[in-house]
ROKEMAR-606252 format. One record per residue (C-alpha): residue in three letters; y negated, x negated, z negated; chain. Coordinates in nm, 2 decimals, decimal comma. Each point is the difference from the previous one (the first is absolute). Last residue first. Layout:
# residues N
+---------+--------+--------+--------+--------+
: residuo :      v :      u :      w : cadena :
+---------+--------+--------+--------+--------+
:     ALA :      Y :      X :      Z :      A :
...
+---------+--------+--------+--------+--------+
***
This chain:
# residues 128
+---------+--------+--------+--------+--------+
: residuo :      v :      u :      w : cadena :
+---------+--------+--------+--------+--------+
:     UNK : -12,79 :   7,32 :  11,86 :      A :
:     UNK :   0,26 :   0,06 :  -0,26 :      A :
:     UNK :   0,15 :  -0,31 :   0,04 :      A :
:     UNK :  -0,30 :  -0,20 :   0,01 :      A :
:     UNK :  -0,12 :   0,18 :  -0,30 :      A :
:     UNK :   0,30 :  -0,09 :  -0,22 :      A :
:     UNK :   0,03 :  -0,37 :   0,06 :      A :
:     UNK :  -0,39 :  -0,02 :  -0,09 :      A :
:     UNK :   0,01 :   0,17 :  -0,33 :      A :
:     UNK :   0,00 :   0,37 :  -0,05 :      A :
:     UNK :  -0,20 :   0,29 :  -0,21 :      A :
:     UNK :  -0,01 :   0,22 :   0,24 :      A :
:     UNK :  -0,33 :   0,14 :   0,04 :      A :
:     UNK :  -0,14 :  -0,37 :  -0,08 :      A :
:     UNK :   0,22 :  -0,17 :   0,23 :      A :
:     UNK :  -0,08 :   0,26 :   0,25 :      A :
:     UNK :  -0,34 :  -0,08 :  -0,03 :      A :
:     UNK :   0,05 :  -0,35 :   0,01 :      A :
:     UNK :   0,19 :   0,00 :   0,35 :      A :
:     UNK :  -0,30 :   0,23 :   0,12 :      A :
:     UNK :  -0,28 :  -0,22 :  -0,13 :      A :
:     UNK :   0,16 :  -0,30 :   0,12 :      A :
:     UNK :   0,09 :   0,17 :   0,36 :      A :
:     UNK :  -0,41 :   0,10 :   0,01 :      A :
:     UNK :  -0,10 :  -0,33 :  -0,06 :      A :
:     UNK :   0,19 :  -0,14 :   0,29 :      A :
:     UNK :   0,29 :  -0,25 :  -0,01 :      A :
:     UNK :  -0,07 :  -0,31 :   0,09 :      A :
:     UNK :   0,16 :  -0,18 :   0,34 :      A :
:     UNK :   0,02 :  -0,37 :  -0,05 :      A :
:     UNK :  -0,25 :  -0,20 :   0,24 :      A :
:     UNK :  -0,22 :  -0,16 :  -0,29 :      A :
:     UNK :   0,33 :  -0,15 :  -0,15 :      A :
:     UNK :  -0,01 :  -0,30 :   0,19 :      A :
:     UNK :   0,19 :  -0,31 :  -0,11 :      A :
:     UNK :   0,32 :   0,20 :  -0,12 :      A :
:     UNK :   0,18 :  -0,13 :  -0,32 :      A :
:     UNK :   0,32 :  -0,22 :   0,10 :      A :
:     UNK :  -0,16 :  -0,30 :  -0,12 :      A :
:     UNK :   0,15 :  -0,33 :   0,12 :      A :
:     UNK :   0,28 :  -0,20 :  -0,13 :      A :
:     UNK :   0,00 :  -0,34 :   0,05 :      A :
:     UNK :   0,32 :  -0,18 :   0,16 :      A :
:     UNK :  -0,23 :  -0,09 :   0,33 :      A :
:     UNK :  -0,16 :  -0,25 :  -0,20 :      A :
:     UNK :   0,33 :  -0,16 :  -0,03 :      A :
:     UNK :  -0,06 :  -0,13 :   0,40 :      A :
:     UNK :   0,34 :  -0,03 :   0,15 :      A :
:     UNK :  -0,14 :  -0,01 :   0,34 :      A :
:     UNK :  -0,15 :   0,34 :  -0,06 :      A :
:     UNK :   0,32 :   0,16 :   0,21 :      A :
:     UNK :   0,22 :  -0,16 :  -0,26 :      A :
:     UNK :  -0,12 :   0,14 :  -0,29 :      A :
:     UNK :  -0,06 :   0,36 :   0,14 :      A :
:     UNK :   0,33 :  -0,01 :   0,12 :      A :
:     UNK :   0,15 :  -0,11 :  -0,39 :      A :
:     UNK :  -0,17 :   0,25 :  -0,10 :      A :
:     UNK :   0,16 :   0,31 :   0,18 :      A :
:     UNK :   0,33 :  -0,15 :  -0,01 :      A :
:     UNK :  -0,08 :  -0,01 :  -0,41 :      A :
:     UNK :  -0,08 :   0,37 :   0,04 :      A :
:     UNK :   0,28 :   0,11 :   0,22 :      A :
:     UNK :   0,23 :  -0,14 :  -0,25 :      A :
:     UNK :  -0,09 :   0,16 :  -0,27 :      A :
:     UNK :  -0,09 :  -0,12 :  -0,34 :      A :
:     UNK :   0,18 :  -0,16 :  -0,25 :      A :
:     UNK :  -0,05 :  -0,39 :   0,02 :      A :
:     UNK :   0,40 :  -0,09 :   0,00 :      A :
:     UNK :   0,04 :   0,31 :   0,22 :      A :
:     UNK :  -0,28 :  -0,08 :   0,25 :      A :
:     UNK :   0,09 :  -0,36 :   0,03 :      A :
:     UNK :   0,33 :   0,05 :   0,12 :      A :
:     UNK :  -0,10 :   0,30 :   0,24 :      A :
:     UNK :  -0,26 :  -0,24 :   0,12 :      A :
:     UNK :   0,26 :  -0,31 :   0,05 :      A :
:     UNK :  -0,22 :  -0,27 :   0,14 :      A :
:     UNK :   0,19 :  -0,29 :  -0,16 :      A :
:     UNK :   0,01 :   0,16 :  -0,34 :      A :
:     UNK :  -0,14 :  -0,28 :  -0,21 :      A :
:     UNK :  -0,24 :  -0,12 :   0,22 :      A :
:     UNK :  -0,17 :   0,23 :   0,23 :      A :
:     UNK :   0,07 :   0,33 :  -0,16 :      A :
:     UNK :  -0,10 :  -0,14 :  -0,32 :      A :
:     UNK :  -0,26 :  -0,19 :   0,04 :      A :
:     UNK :  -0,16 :   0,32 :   0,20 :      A :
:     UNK :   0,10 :   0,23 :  -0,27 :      A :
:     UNK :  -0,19 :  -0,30 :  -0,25 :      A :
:     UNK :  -0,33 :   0,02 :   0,23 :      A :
:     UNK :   0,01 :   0,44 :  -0,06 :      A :
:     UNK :   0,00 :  -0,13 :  -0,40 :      A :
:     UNK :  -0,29 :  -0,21 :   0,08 :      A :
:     UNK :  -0,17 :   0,27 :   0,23 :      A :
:     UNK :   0,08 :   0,24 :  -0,30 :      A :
:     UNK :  -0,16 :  -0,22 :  -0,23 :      A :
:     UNK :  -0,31 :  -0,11 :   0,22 :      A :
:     UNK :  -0,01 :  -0,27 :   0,20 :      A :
:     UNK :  -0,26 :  -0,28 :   0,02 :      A :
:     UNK :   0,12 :  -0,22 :   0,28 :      A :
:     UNK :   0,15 :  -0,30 :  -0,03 :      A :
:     UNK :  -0,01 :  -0,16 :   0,33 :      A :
:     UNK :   0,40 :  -0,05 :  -0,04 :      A :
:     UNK :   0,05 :   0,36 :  -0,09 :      A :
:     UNK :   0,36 :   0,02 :   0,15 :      A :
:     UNK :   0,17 :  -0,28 :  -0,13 :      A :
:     UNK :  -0,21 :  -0,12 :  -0,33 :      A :
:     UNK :  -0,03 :   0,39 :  -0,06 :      A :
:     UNK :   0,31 :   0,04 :   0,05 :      A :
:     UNK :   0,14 :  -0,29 :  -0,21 :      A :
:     UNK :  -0,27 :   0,09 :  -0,32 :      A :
:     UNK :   0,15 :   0,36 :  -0,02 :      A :
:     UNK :   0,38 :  -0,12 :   0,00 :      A :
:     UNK :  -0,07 :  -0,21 :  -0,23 :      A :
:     UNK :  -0,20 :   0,23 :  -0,22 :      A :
:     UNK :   0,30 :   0,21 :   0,05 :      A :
:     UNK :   0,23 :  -0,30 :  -0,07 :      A :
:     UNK :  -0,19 :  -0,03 :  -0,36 :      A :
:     UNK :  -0,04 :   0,39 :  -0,11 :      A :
:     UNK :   0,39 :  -0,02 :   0,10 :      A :
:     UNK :   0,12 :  -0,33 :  -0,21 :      A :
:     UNK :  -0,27 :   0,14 :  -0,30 :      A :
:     UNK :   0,17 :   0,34 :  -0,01 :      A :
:     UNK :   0,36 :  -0,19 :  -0,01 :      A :
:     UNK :  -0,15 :  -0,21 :  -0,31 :      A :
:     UNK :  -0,13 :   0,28 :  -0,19 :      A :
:     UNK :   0,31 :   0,18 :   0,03 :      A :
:     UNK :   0,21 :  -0,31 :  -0,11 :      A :
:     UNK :  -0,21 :  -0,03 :  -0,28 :      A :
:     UNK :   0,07 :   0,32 :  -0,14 :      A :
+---------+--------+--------+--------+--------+
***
């Protein structure tokens, strides 16, 4: 039992060690990240130092795809290796004024045959 706690205290302690190198390395200006930028600072620790540039390395001891980490690591470097850069942004459209709305005689007609039919969604779009 003891043992258990012990081993989960070793790796809660060299993750926070892990955590406190990268952002001591790469986050020298100490900029306020968020949690996924921290977490997104740790890929970069860890493709840097502890896999000597290996993405495909990095990827599989992180899980997630290779392509994804390349992806990131780009964006790090092309910023100068700014962390700020690790952020994510919003992936919601900025305009939504310029969507095209269906008319109020197509909503009338969809819910009519909703009504006559008795069917959701999935089955009026088929049957249209």
């Amino acid at each position: 039992m003891w043992t258990n706690r012990l081993m989960y205290r070793i790796s809660f302690n060299s993750i926070q060690l892990m955590q406190t190198r990268a952002e001591n390395l790469l986050n020298p200006k100490r900029y306020h990240l968020s949690e996924q930028a921290r977490k997104r600072l740790k890929w970069m620790y860890l493709i840097y130092y502890e896999t000597k540039g290996n993405i495909s390395q990095a990827a599989d001891r992180i899980g997630i795809s290779r392509e994804w980490l390349s992806k990131l690591k780009s964006k790090f470097e092309k910023s100068g290796r700014n962390p700020m850069v690790l952020e994510p942004h919003s992936k919601a459209p900025r305009q939504t004024n310029n969507r095209h709305r269906i008319s109020d005689e197509m909503v009338k007609a969809i819910l009519e045959i909703r009504d006559e039919y008795g069917s959701g969604a999935r089955r009026t779009s088929r049957s249209c």
